[in-house]
C-alpha positions in Angstrom: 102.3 62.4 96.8 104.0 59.0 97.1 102.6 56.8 99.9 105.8 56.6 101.2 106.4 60.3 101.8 105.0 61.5 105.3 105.5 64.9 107.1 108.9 64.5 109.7 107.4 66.3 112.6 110.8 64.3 114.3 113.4 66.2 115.8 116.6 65.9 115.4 117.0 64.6 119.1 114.6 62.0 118.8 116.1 60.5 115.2 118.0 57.4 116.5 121.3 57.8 114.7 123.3 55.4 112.9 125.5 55.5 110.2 124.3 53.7 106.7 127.7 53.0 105.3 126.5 51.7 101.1 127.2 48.4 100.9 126.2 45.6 98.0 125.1 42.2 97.6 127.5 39.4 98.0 127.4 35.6 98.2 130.2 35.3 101.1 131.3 38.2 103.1 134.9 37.7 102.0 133.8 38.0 98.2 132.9 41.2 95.8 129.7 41.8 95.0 130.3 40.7 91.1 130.7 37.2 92.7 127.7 35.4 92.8 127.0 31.8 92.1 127.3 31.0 88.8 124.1 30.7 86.8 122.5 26.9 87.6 124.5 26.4 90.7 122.5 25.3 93.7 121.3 28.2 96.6 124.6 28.5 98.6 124.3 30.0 102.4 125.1 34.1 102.2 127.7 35.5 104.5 128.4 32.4 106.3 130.1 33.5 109.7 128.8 37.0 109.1 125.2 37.5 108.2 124.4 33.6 108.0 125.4 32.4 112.2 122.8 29.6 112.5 120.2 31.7 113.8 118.8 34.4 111.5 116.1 34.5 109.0 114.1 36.9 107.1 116.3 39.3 104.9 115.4 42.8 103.0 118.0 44.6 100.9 118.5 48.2 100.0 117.4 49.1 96.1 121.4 49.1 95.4 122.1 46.0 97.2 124.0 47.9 99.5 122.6 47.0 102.9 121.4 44.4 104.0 118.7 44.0 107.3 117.9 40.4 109.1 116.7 38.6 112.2 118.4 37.3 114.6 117.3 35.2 117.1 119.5 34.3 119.8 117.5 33.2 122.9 116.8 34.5 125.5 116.8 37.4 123.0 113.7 38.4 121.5 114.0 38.3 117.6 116.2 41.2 116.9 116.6 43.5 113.6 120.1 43.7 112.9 121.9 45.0 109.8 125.5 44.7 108.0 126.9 46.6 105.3 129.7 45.7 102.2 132.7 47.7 102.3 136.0 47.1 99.9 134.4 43.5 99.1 133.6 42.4 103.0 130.5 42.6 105.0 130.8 44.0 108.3 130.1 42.3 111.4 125.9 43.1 112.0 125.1 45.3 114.3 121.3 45.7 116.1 119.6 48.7 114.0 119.0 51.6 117.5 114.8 50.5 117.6 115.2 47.1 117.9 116.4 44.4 120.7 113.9 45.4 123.7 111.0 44.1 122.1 110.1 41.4 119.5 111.2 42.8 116.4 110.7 40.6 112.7 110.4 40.3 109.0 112.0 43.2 107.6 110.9 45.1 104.4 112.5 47.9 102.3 109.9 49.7 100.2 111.0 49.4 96.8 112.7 52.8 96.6 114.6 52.3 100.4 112.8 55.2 101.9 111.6 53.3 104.5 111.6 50.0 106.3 109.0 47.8 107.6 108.7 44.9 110.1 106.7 43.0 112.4 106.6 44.1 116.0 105.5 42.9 119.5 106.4 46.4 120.9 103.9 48.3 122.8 101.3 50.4 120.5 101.0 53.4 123.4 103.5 54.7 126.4 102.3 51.5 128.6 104.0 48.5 127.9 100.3 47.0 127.9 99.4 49.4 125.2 99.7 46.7 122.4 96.4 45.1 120.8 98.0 41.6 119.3 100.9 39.8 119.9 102.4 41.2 116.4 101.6 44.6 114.4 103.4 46.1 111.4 105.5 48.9 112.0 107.4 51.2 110.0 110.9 53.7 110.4 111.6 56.1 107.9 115.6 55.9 106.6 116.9 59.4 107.1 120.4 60.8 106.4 122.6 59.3 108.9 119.7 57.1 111.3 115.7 55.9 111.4 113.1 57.6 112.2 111.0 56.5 115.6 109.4 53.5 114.9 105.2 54.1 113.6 102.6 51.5 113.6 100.2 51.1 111.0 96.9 52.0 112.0 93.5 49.9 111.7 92.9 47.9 109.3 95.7 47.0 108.7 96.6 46.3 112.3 94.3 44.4 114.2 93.6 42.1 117.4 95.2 39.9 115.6 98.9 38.8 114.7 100.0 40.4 111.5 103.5 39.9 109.5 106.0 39.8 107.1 104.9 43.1 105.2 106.2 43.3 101.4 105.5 46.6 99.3 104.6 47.9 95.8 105.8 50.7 93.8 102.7 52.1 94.0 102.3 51.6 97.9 100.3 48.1 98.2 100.9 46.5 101.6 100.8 42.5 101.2 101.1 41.2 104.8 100.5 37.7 106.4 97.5 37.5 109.1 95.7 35.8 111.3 92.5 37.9 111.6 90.7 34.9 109.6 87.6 32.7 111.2 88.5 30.5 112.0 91.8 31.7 112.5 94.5 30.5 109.5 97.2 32.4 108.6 96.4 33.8 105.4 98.1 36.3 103.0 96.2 39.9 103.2 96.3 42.6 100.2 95.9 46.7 101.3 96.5 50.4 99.3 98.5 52.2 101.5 97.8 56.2 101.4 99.5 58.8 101.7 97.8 60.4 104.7 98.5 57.3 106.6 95.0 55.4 106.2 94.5 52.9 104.2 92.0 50.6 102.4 90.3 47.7 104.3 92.3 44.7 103.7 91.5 41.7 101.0 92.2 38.1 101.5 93.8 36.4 98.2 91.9 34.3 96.2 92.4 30.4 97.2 94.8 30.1 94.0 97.4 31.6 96.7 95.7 30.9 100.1 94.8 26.9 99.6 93.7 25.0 102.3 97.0 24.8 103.5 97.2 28.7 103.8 100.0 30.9 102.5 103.2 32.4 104.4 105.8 34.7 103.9 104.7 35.8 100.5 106.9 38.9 98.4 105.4 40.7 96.0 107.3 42.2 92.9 107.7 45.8 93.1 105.6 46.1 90.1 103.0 43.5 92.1 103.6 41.4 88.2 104.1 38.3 90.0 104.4 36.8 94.3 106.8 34.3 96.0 105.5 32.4 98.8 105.8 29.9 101.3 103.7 26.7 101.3 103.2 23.2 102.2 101.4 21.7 99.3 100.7 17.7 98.3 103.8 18.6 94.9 106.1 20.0 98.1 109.0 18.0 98.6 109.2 18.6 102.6 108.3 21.3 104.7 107.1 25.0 103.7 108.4 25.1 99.4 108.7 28.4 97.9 105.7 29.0 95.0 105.5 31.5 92.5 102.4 32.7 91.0 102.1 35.7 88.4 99.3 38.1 88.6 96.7 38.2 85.3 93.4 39.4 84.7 91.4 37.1 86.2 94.2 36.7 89.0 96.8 34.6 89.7 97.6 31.7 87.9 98.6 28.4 90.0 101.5 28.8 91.7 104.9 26.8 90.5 106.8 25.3 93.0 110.7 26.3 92.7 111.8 22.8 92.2 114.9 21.6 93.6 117.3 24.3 93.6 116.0 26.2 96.3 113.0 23.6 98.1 114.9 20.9 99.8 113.2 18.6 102.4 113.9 21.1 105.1 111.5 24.4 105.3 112.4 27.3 103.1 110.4 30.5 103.7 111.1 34.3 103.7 111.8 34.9 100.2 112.9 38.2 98.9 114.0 39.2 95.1 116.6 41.7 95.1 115.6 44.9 93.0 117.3 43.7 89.5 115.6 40.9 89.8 118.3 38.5 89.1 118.9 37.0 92.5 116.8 35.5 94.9 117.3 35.0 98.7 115.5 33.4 101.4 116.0 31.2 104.8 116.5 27.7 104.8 116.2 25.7 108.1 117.9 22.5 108.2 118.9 19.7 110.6 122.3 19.1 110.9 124.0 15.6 111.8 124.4 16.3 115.3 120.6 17.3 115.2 121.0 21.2 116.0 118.6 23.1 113.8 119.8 26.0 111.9 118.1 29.1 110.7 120.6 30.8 107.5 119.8 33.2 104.5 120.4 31.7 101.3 120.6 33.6 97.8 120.8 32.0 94.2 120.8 33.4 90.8 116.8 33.6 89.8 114.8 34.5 86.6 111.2 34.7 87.0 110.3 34.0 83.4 111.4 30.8 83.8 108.5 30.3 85.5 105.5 31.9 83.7 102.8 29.6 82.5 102.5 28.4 78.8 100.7 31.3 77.2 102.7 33.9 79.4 105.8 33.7 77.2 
């Protein structure tokens, strides 16, 4: 059984229904999704006006590209899930997914194969609004025909007293999730094996090639967990929080390679996610703007990971 199936003991009266119109990846929300930038261009800012208002971050997309879930956060607002669909070559103005808006709600993740959707969550764990053990826990909802499940929280280990975040999955159910469970505390990036009955194993730190002094952030893992993309401030950065890839060998993971300056700027760039061809990459930039606001946007530029595997990798 996949560790993504469960058992839907849900009713149909407490599905929170919501209609997933397909959709597909597009650089501008006026634009088809055949036109992306062209090979070599710089990261340009997705769905400006639509998806991209200044104040999201974080974005997941279905396996076809078809939908696309983000933060928002509007104060005084908690951090909201909100999602937006491409229809005749237009992205539709977002709208907050039922679950989310009451509570803190963050860092969305598809599983690889769509069935179900993770985030970050400052919601209660029990029916008391005190009934939470951290600040943050990662949650799940199951995408059903027409609406999401009610919203689960993963159980101990992989929740804990602790904040934990920004969940990414494998094909073969491996939870990679950010945490601050270390002593002293440091957010560090945390490796777990999902199972099917809704345990799971006890969660692994990774090796110091990914979680340097400086700690790691943010980090996606390829659906076939062959290489990560990560967030981290580093002495070769060229500002704040760089994206870093590193691939997964034997011995593993070789030292990560920064993006260089397509994507790193002198701002912070952080949430990365690789759609499921492979060919594109998004992620949030923040940036200062010359009358000093700060803005939050999803960016997305053509990407080939091969172009950064080590020598001997070829």
């Amino acid at each position: 059984m996949s560790p993504f199936s469960i058992r839907m003991g849900v009713s149909v009266a407490a599905v929170c229904l919501l209609s997933l119109t397909s959709t597909n990846c597009a650089s501008s929300p006026r634009r088809a999704a055949t036109e992306q930038p062209a090979p070599g261009d710089t990261a340009v800012i997705f769905a400006p006006g639509v998806v991209s208002t200044g104040d999201v971050f974080a974005s997941t997309f279905t396996p076809d590209g078809r939908l696309v879930i983000f933060t928002k956060f509007a104060p005084p607002r908690p951090p909201t899930l909100m999602m937006s669909t491409l229809i005749d070559g237009q992205w539709t103005t977002p709208t907050v997914l039922p679950f989310s808006g009451t509570y803190r709600d963050l860092d969305p993740a598809f599983t690889p194969d769509g069935t179900r959707l993770y985030f970050s969550s400052g919601r209660p764990s029990g029916p008391s609004p005190a009934d939470t053990t951290s600040g943050v826990d990662t949650w799940y909802v199951v995408r059903l025909n027409g609406g999401w499940s009610p919203p689960v929280r993963l159980a101990e280990p992989v929740s804990s007293a602790d904040a934990d975040m920004f969940p990414s999955l494998t094909n073969r159910g491996v939870l990679y999730f950010d945490s601050f469970r270390s002593r002293p505390s440091r957010r560090l990036v945390y490796r777990a094996a999902l199972r099917a009955d809704g345990t799971s194993s006890e969660p692994e730190a990774l090796p110091p090639t990914i979680n340097a002094d400086s700690g790691a952030s943010n980090l996606f893992v390829d659906p076939d967990e062959r290489y990560v993309v990560f967030g981290a401030v580093r002495p070769e950065g060229r500002g704040g929080l760089d994206l870093y890839i590193s691939w997964k060998i034997p011995s593993g993971w070789t030292t990560p390679i920064n993006l260089g300056p397509t994507i790193n700027t002198e701002g912070t760039e952080f949430c990365p996610f690789v759609a499921r061809d492979g060919r594109w990459l998004y992620f949030t930039r923040v940036s200062t703007l010359a009358d000093k606001r700060v803005v939050r946007n999803v960016y997305v530029t053509r990407f080939d990971p091969n172009r950064y595997r080590p020598p001997g990798m070829r």
